[in-house]
Backbone bond lengths (Angstrom), bond angles and torsions (degrees), N, CA, C in turn:
res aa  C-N    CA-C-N  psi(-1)  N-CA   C-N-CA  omega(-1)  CA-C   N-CA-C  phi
1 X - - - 1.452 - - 1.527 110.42 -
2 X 1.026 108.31 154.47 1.685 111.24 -176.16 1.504 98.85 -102.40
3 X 1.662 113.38 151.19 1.081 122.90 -139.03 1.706 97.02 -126.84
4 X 2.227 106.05 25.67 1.556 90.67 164.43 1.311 132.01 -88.99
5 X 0.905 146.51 143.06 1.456 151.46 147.05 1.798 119.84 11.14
6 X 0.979 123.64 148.84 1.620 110.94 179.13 1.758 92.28 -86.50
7 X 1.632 126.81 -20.05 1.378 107.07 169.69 1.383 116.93 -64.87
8 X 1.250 122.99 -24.47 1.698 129.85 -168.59 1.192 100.88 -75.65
9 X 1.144 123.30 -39.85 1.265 122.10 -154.72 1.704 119.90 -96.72
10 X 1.564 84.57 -15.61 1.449 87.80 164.51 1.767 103.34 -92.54
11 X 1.413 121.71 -22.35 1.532 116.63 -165.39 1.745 92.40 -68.83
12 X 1.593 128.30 -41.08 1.402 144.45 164.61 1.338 125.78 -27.39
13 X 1.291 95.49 -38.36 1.644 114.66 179.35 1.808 127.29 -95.73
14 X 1.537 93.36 -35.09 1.669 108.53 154.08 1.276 110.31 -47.14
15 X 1.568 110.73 -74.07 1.610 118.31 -172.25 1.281 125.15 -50.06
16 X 1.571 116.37 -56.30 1.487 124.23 162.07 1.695 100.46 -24.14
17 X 1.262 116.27 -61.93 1.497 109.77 -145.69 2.099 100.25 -81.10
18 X 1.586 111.73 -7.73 1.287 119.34 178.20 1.431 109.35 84.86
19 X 1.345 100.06 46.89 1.757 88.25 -168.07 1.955 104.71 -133.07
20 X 1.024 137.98 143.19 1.503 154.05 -138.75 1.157 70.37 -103.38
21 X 2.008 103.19 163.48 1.322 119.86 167.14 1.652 109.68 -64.08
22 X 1.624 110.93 -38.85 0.983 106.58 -152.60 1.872 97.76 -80.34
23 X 0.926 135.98 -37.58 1.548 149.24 158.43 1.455 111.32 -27.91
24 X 1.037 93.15 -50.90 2.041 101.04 -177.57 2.020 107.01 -77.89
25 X 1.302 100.33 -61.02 1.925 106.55 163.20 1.664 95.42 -35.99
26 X 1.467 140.67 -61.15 1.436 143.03 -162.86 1.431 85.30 -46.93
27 X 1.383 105.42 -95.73 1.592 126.17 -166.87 1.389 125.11 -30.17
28 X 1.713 105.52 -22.71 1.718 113.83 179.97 1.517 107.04 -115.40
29 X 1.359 109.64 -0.97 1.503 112.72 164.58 1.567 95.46 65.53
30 X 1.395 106.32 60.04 1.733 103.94 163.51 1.553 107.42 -138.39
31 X 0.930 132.79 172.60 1.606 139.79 135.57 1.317 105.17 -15.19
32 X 1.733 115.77 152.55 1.747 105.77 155.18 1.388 90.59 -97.18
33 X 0.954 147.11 -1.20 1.436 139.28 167.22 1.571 97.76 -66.81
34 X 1.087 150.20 -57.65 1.075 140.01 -140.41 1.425 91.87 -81.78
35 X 1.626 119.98 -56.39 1.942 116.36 177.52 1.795 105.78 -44.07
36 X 1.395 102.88 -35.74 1.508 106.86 -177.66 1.886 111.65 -46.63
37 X 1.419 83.15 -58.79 1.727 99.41 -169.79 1.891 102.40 -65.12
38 X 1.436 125.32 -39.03 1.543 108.80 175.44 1.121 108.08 -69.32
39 X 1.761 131.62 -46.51 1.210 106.75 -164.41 1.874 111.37 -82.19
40 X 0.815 116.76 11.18 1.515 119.18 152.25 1.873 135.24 -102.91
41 X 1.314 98.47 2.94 1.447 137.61 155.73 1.417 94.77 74.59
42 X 1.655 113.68 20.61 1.618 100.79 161.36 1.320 138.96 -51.00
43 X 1.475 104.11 -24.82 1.003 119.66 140.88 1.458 139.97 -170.96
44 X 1.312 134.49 -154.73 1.461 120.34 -156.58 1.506 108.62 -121.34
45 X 1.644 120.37 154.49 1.505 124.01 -153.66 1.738 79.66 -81.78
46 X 1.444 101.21 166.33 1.192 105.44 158.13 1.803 123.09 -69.27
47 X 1.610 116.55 -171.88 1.435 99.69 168.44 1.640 106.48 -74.18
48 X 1.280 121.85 -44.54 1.450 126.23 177.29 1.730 128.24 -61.78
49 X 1.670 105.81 -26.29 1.352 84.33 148.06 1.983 118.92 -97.05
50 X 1.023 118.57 15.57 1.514 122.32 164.07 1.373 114.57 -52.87
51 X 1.534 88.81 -67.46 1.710 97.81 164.27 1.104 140.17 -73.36
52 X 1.700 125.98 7.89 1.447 139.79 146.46 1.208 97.63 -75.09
53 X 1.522 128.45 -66.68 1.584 113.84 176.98 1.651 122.07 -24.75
54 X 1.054 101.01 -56.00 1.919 121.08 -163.05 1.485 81.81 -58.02
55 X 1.382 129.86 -83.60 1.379 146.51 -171.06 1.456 103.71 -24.35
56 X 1.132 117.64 -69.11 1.516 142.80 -161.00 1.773 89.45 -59.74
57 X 0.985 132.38 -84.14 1.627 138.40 -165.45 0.954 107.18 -87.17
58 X 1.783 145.19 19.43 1.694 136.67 157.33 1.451 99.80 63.70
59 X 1.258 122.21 54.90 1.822 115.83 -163.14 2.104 83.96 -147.54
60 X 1.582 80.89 134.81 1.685 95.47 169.45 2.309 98.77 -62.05
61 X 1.811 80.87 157.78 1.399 82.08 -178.86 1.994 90.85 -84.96
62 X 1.148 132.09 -3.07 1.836 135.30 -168.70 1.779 80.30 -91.52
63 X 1.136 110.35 -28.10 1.352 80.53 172.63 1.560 137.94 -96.21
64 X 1.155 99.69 -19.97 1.214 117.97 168.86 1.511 122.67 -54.67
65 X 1.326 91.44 -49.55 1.726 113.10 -179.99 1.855 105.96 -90.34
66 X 0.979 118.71 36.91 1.630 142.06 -174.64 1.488 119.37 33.71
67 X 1.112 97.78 32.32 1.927 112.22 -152.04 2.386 79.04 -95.68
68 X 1.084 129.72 15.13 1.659 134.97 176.01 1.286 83.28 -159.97
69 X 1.439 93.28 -179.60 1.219 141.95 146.61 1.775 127.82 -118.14
């Protein structure tokens, strides 16, 4: 298993798709402060935005939460 962070891995998944903090906060209807604060693991999505994450990028929530690869 790879040993990044659930902030990395969501910052991993932003970038892949080419998209700014502030672009991705638009699209999920948050703050870019708030994408700011997960992908630096200040702190953690709720379960309901987990599953906007999952939704949003076609990505298991085991992966997200580093439980795959």
């Amino acid at each position: 298993m790879n040993n990044q962070t659930l902030g990395q891995r969501l910052k991993d998944l932003r970038k892949e798709k080419g998209l700014t903090q502030v672009t991705l906060a638009q699209e999920l209807n948050v703050d870019k402060s708030t994408i700011a604060k997960y992908e630096t693991d200040k702190i953690e999505p709720s379960l309901s935005m987990l599953i906007t994450y999952v939704k949003f990028f076609g990505v298991s929530a085991d992966y997200i939460l580093g439980l795959e690869d």
